[in-house]
C-alpha positions as CSV (number, residue, x, y, z in Angstrom):
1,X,0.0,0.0,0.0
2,X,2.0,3.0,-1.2
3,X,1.5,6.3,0.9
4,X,-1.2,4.9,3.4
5,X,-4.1,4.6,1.2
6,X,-7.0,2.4,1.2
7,X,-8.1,0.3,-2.2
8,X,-11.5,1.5,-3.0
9,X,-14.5,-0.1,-5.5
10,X,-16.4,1.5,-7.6
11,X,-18.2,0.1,-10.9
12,X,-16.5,-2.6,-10.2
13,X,-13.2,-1.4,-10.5
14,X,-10.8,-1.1,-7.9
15,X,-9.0,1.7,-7.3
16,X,-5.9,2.5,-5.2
17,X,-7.1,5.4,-3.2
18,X,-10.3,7.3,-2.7
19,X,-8.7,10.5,-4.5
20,X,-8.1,8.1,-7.3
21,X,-11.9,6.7,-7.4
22,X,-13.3,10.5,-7.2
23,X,-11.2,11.5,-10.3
24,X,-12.8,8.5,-11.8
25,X,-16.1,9.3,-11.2
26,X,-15.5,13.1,-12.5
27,X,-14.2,12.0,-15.3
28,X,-17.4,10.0,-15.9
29,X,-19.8,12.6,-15.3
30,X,-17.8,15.1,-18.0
31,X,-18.2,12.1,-20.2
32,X,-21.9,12.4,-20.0
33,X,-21.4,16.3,-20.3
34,X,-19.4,15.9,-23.3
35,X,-16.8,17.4,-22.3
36,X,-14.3,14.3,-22.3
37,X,-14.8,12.8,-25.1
38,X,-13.2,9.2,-23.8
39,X,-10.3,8.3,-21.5
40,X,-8.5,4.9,-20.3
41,X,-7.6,3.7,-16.9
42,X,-3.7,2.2,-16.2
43,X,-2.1,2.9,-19.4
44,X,1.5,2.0,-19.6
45,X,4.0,4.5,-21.0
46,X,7.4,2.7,-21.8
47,X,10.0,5.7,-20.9
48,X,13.5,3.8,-22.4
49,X,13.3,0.9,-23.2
50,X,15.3,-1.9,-21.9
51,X,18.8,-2.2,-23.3
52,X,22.7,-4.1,-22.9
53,X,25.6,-1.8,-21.2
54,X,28.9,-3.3,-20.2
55,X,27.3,-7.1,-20.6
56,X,24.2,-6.4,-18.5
57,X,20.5,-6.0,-18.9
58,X,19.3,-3.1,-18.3
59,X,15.5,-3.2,-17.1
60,X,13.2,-0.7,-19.2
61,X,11.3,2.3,-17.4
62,X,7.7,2.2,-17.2
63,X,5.1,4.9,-16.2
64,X,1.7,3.6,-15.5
65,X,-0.5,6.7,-15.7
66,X,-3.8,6.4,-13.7
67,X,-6.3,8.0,-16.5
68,X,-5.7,9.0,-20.5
């Protein structure tokens, strides 16, 4: 549990932290508003990929964003 927070459900979906869930469910209602057209949950961003230096291998970087 990273930072002290508390997994939380909503739709179904569990989310790390409460602030987390509450973006979530804003997101949702802009959606209805049309004012986010669509977004995705847990998208993985590969930063550098991994790679050979000096005879070992390197791991790559990830980013896991929350929303897209």
């Amino acid at each position: 549990m990273k930072y002290h927070n508390r997994k939380v459900e909503c739709d179904g979906i569990i989310f790390d932290s409460i602030k987390e869930k509450n973006y979530y469910c804003e997101l949702k209602i802009l959606r209805m508003a049309g004012e986010v057209i669509d977004f995705e949950r847990q998208v993985t961003f590969e930063l550098q990929p991994k790679f050979r230096h000096s005879g070992k291998t390197e791991r790559a970087i990830k980013y896991i964003a929350d929303f897209v």
